[in-house]
PATOR-905937 format. One line per 8 residues: their letters; for each residue x, y, z of N, C-alpha, C. Coordinates in pm, 1 decimal. Example, Ala and Ser with C-alpha at 12.3 -4.5 7.8 and 13.67 -1.06 7.14 Angstrom:
PATOR-905937
as	1319.0/-569.0/780.0/1230.0/-450.0/780.0/1320.0/-330.0/780.0; 1285.0/-225.0/708.0/1367.0/-106.0/714.0/1290.0/3.0/787.0 .
//
This chain:
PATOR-905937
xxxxxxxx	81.3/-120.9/0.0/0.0/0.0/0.0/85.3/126.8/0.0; 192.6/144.7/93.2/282.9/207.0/87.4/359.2/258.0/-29.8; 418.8/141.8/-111.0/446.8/175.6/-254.3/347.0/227.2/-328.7; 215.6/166.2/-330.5/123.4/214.4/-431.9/81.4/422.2/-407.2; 102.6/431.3/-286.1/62.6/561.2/-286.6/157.7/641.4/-293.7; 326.8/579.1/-263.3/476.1/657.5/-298.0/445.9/694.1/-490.2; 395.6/566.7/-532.5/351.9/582.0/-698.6/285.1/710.3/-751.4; 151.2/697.8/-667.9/29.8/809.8/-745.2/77.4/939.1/-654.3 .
xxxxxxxx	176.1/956.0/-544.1/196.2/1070.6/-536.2/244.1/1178.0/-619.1; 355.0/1106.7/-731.0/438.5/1155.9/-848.3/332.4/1221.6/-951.5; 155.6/1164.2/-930.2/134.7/1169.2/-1032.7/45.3/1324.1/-1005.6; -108.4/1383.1/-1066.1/-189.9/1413.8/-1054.7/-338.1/1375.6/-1112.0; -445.7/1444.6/-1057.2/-558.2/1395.2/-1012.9/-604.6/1426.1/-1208.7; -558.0/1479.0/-1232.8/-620.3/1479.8/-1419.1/-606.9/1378.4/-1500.7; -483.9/1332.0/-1431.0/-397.3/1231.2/-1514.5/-465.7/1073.3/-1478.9; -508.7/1124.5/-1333.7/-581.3/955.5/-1307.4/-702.8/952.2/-1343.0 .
xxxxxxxx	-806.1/1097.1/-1350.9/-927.1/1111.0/-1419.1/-930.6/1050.4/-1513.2; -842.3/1053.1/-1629.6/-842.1/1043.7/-1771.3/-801.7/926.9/-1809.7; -732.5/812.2/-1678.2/-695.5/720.9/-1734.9/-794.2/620.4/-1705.4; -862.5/646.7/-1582.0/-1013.4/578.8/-1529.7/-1116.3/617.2/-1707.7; -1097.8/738.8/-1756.8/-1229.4/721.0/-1856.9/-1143.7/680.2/-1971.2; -1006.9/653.8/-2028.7/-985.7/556.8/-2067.2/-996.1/403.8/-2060.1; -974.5/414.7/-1966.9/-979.9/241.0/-1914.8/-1147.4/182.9/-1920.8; -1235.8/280.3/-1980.5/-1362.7/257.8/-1983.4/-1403.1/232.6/-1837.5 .
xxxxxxxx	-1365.7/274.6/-1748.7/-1466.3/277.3/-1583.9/-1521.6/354.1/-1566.1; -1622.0/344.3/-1485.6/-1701.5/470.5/-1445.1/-1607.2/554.5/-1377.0; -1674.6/681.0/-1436.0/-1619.6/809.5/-1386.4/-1538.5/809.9/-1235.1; -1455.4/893.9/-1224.6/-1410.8/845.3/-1073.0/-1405.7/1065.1/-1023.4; -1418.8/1095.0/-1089.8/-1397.8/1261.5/-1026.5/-1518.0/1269.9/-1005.0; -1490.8/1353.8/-846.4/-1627.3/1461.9/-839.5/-1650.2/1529.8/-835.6; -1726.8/1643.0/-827.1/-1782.4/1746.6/-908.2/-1689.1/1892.1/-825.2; -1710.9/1959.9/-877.9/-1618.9/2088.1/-910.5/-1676.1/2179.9/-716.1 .
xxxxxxxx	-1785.1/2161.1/-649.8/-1850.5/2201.8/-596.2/-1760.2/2174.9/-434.3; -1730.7/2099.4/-425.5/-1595.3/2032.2/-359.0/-1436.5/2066.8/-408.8; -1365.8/2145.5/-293.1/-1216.6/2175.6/-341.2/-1167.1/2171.8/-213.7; -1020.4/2225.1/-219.1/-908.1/2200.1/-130.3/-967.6/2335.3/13.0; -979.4/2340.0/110.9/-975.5/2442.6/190.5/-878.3/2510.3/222.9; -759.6/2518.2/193.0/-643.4/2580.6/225.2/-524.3/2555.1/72.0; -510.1/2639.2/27.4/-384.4/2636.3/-88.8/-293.7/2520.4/-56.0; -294.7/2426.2/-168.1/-202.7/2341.9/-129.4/-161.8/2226.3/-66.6 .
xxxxxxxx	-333.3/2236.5/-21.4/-385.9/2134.9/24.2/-377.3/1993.1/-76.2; -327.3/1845.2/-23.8/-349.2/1722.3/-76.8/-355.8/1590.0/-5.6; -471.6/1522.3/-56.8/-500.7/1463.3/-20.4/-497.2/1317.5/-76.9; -408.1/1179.5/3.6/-338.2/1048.0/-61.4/-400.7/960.6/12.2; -461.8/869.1/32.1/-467.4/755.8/113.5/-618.0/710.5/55.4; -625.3/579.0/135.1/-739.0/516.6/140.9/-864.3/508.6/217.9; -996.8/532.7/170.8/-1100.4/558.0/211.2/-1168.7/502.3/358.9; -1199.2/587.4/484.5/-1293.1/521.5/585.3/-1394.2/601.2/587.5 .
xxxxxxxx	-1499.2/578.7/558.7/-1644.2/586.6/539.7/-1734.3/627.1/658.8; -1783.9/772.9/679.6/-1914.7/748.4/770.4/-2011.5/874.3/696.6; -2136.9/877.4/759.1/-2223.5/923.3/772.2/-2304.2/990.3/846.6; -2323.2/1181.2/818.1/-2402.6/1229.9/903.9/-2497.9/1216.1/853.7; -2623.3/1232.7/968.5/-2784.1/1241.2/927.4/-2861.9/1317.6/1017.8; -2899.4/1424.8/957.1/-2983.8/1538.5/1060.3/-3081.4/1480.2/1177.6; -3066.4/1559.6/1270.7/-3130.4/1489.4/1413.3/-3142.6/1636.6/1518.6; -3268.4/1642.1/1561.0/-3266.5/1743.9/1690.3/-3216.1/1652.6/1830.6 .
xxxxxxxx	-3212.1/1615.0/1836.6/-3162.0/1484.2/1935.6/-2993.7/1574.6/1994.0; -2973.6/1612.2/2116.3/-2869.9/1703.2/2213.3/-2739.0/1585.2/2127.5; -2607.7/1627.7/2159.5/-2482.0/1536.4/2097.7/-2462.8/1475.5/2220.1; -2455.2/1344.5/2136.7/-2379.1/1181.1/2231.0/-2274.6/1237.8/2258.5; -2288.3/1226.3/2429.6/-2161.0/1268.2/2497.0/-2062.3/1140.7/2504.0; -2153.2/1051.1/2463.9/-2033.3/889.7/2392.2/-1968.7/884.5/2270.1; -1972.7/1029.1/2205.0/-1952.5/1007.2/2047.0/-1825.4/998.0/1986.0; -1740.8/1076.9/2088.8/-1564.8/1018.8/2080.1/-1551.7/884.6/2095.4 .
xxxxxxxx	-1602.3/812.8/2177.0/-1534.0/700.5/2240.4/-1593.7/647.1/2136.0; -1715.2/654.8/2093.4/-1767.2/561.2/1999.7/-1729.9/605.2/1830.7; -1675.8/707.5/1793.6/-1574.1/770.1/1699.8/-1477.8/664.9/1706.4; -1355.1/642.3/1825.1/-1278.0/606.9/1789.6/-1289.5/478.6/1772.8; -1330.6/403.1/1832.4/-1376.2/234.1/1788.5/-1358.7/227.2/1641.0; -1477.8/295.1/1611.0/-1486.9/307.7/1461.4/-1398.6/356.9/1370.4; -1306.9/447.6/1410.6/-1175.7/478.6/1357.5/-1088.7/363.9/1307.0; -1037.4/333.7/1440.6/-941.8/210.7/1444.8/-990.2/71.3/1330.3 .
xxxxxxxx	-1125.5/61.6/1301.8/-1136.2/22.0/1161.0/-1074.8/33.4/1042.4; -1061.5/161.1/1009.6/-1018.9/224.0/897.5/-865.8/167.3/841.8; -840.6/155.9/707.7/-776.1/97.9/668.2/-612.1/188.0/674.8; -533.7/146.6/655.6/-342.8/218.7/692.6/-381.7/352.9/567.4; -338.5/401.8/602.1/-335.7/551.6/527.4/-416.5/596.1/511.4; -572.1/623.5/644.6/-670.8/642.6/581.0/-697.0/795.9/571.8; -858.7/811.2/475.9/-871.8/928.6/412.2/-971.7/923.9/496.5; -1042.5/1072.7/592.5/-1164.7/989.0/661.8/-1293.2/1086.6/546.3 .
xxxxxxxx	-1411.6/1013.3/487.1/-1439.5/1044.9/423.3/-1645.9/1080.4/439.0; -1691.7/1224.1/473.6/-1805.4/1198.0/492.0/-1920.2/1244.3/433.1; -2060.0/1137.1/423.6/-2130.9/1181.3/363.9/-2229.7/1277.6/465.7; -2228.1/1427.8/415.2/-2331.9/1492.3/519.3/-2480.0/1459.5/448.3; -2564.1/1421.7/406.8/-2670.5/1388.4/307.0/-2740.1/1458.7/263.8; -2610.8/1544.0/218.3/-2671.9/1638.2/138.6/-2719.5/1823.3/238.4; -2654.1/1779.5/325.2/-2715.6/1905.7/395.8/-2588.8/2027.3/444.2; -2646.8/2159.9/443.3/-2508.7/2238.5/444.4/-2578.9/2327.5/577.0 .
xxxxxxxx	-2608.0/2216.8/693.6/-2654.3/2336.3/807.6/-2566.8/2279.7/908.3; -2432.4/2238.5/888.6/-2328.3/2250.9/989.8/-2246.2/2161.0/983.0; -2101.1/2210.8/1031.1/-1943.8/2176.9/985.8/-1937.6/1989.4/1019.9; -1884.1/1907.0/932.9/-1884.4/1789.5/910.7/-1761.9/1762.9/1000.8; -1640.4/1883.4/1001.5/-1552.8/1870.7/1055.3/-1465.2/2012.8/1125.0; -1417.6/1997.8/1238.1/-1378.9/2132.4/1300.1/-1240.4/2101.9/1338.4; -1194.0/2209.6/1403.5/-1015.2/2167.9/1468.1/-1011.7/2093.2/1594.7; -1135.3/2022.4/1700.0/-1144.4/1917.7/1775.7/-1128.3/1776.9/1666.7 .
xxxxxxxx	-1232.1/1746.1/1608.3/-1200.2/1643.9/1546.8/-1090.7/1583.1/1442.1; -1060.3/1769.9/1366.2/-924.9/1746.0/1285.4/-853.8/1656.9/1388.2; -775.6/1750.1/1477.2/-643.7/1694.1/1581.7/-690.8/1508.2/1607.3; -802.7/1497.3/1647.8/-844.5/1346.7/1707.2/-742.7/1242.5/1566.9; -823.4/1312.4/1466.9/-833.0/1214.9/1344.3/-645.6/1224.8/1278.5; -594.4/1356.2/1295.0/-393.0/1367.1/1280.1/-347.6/1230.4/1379.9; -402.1/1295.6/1529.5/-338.2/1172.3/1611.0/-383.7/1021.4/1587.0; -472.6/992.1/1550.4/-509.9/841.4/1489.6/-459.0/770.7/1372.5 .
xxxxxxxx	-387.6/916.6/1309.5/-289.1/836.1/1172.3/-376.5/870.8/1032.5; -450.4/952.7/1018.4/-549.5/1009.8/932.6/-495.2/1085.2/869.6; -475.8/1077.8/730.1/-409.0/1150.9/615.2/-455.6/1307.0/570.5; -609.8/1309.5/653.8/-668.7/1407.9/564.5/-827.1/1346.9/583.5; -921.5/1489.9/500.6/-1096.9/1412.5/485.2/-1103.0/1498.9/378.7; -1220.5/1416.5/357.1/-1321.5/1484.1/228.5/-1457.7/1453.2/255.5; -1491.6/1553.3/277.6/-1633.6/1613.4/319.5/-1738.5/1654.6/226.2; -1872.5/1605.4/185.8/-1943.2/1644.8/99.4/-2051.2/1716.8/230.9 .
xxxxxxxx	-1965.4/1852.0/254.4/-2079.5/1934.8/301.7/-1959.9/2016.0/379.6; -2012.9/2135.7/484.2/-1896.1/2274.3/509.8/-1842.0/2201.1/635.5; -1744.7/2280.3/653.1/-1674.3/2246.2/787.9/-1626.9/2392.2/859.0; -1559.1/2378.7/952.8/-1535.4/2512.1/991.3/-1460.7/2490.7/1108.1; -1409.5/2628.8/1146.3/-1249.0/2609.9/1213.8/-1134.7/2645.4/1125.5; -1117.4/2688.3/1001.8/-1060.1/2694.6/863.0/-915.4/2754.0/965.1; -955.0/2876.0/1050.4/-802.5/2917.5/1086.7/-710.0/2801.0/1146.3; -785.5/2755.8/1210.1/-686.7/2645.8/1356.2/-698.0/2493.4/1234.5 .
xxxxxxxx	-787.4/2437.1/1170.0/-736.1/2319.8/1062.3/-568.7/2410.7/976.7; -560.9/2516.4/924.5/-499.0/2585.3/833.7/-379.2/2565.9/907.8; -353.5/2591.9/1039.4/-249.5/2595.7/1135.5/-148.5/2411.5/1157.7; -323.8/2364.5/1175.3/-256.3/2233.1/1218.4/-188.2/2129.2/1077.7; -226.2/2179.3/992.9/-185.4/2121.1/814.5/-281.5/1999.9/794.4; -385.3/1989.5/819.3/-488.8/1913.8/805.0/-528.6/1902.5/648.7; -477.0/1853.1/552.8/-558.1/1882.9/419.1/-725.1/1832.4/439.4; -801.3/1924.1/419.7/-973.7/1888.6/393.4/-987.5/1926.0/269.4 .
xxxxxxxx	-1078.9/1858.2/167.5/-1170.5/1936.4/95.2/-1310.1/1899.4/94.9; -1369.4/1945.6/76.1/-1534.3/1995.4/124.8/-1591.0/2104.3/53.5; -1692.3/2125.4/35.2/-1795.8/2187.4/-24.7/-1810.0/2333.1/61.3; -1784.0/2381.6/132.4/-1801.2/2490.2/194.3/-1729.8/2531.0/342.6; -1809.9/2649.9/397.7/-1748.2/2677.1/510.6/-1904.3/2676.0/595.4; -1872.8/2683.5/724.3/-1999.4/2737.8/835.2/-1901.8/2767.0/966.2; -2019.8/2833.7/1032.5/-1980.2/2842.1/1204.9/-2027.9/2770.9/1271.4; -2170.1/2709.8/1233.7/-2241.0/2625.5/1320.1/-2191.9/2464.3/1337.3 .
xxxxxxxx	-2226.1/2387.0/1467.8/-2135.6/2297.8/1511.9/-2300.3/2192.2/1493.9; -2225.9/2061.0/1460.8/-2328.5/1967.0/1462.8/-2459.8/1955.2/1552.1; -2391.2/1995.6/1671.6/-2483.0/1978.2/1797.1/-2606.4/2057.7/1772.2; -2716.5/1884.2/1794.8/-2868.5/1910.3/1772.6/-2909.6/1937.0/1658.0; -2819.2/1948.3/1542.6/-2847.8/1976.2/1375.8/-2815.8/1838.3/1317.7; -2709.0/1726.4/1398.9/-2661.4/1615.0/1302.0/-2611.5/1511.8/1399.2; -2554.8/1447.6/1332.5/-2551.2/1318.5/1419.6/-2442.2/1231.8/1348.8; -2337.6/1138.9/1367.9/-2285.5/1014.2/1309.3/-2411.9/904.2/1315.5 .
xxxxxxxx	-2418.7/828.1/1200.2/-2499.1/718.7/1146.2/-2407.9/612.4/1159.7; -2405.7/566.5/1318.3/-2293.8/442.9/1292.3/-2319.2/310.7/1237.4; -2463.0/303.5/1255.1/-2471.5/176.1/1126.4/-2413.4/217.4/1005.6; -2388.5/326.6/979.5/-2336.5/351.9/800.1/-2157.0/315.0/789.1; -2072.5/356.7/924.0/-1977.6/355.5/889.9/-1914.8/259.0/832.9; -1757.1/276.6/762.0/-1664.5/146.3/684.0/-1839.1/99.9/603.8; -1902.7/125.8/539.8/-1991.8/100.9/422.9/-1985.5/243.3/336.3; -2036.5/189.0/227.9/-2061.7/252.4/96.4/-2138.0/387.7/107.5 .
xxxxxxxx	-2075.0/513.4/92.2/-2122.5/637.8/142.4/-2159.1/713.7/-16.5; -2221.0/845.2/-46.3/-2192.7/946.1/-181.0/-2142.7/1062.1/-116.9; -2079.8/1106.9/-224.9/-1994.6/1189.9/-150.4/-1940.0/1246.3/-339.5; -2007.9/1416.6/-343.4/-2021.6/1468.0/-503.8/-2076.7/1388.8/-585.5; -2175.9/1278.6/-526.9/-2263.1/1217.1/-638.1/-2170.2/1070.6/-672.5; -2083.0/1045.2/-654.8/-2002.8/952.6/-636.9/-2004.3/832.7/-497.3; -1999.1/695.0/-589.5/-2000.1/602.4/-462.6/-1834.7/605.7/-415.3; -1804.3/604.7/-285.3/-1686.7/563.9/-205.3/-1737.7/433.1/-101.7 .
xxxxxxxx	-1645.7/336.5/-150.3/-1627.7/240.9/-73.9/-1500.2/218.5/0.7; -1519.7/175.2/140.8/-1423.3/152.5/225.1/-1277.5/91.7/160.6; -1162.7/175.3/140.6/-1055.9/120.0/65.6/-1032.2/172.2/-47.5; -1128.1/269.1/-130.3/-1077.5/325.6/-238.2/-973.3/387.5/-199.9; -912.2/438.3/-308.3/-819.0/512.8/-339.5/-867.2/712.7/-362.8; -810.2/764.8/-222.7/-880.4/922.4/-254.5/-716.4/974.2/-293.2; -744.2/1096.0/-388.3/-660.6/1158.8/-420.6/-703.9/1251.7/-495.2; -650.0/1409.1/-362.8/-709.1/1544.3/-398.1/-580.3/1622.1/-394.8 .
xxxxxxxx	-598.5/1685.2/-548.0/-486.3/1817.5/-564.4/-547.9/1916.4/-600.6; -542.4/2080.5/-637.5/-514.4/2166.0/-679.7/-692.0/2178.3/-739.5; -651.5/2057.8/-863.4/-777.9/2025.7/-997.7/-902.3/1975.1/-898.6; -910.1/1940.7/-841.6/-1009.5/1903.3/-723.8/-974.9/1688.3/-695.0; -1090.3/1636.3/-695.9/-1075.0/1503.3/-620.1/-1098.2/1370.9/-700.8; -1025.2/1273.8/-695.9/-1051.8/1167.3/-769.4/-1076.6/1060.8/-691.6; -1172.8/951.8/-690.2/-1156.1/833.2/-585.2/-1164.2/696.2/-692.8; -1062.6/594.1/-656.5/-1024.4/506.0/-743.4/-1072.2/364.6/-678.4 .
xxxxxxxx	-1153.1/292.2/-774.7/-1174.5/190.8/-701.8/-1091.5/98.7/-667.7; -1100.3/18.6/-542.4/-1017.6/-48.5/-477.7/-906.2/-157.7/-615.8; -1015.0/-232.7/-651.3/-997.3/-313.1/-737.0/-914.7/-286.3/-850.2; -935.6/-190.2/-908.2/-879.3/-82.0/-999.9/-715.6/7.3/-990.9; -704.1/2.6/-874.9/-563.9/117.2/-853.3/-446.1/83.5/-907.9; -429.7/-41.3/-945.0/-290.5/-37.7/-1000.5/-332.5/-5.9/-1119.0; -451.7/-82.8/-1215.5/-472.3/-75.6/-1328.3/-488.1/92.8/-1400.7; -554.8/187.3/-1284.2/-529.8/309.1/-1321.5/-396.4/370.5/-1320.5 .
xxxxxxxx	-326.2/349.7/-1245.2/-163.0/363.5/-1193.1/-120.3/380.0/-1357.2; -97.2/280.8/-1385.8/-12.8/189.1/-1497.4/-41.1/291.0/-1568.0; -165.0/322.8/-1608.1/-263.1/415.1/-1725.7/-192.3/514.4/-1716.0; -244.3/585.3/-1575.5/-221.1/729.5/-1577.2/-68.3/738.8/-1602.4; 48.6/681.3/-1586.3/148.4/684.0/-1572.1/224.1/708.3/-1710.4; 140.6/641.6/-1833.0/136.5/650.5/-1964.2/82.3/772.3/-1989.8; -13.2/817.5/-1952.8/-57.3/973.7/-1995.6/22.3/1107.3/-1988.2; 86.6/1019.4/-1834.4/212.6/1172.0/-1791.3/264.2/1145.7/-1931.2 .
xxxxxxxx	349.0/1039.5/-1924.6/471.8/1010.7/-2039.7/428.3/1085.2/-2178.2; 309.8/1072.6/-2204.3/321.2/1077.7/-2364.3/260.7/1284.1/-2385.5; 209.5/1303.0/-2212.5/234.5/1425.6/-2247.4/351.4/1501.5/-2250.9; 438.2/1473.1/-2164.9/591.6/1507.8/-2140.8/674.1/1525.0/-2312.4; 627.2/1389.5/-2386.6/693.2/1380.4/-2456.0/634.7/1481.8/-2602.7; 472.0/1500.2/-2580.8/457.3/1618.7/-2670.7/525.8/1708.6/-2659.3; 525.4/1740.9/-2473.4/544.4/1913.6/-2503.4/722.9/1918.5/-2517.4; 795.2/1801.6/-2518.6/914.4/1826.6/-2564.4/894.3/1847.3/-2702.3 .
xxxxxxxx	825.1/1720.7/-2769.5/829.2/1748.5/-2941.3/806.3/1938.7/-2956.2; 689.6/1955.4/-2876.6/642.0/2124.9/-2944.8/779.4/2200.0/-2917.9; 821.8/2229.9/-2797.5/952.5/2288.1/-2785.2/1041.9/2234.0/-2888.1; 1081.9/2114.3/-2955.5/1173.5/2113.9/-3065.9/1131.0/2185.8/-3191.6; 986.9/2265.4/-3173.7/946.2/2361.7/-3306.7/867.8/2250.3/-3375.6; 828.7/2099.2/-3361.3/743.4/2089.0/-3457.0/601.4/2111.0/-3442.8; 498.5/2084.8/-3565.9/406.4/2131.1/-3599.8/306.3/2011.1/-3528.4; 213.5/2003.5/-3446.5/105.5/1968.8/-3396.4/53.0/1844.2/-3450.1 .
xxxxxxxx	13.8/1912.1/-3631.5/-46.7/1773.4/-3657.3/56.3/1710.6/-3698.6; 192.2/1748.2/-3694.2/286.8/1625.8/-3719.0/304.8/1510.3/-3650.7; 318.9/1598.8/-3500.9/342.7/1538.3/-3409.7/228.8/1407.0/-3359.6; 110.3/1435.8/-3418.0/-28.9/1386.4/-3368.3/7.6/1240.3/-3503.3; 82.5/1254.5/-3579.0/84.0/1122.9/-3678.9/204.7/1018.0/-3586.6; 315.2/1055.2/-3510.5/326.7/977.4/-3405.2/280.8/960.4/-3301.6; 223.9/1000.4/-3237.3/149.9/979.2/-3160.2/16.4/1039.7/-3103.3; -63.1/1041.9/-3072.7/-202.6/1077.8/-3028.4/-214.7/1170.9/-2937.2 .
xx	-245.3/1271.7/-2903.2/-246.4/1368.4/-2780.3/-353.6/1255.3/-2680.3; -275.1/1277.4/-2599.8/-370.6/1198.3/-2507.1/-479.6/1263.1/-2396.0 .
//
């Protein structure tokens, strides 16, 4: 696992887009609406899965202890990854839970809904990306769905299953299916190459469609 993500670090998130809709798989990017919260932000590892779901119900003062159980699930390099369902009336993630989830060995999240705390995450180097910002805190607006966790979440309209492959740069987020990651690897790895090797051809001065009779813009 280690090697495989030393691999796709070299690479970027366009390059694995394009080799997933080569490779004829379903789409693996999601939507533009979701980005990095802090410049520079990136995000490498493999997917652990939960789920908020709106609730007036006061916050489980058990919800750490029962957080981390469920943590310690999560697979070596994980990405923690959540579905808010769709709702943007409060932060999925703040600088309490950032720190929990750094000290547990957590690479990073991706949040389909706002989070907030942006100064103190920004401080601690937390890469998030997520759909927005808020001030308001879960409590009495949301809840963890722990029957949902380590299962199959959406997240930008996209399925994530426990173990994909997340990887967020700059261009926004790609998630690779488990099954799939080397086979995209290999791909995308060919796409760098044969762009590298256009934009040398163009710098040697030749002409485009010359270049396109050896080889194909990819």
């Amino acid at each position: 696992m280690e090697f495989i993500l030393n691999e796709y670090s070299r690479l970027y998130t366009c390059a694995v887009s394009d080799a997933i809709d080569e490779l004829g798989f379903e789409p693996g990017y999601i939507d533009a609406g979701i980005k990095p919260m802090w410049p520079g932000a990136r995000l490498l590892g493999f997917a652990g899965t939960m789920k908020m779901i709106p609730t007036k119900e006061p916050l489980d003062r058990n919800i750490i202890a029962r957080l981390v159980k469920f943590i310690r699930k999560a697979p070596k390099f994980p990405i923690i990854c959540v579905d808010m369902s769709n709702q943007m009336i409060a932060a999925g993630l703040g600088q309490s839970t950032s720190r929990i989830l750094m000290k547990l060995g957590f690479k990073g999240a991706l949040v389909d809904g706002p989070i907030r705390d942006l100064a103190q995450v920004i401080d601690l180097g937390f890469p998030i990306f997520a759909r927005g910002r808020i001030s308001s805190s879960i409590r009495g607006r949301m809840v963890v769905d722990l029957d949902s966790t380590m299962k199959s979440i959406q997240c930008g309209e996209r399925t994530i299953n426990p173990g994909d492959l997340v990887f967020g740069d700059i261009n926004g987020v790609v998630i690779v299916k488990s099954e799939i990651i080397e086979k995209v690897l290999k791909k995308a790895k060919e796409i760098i190459s044969t762009d590298e090797w256009w934009f040398e051809q163009l710098e040697k001065g030749r002409e485009p469609t010359d270049i396109e009779k050896d080889k194909p813009l990819p």
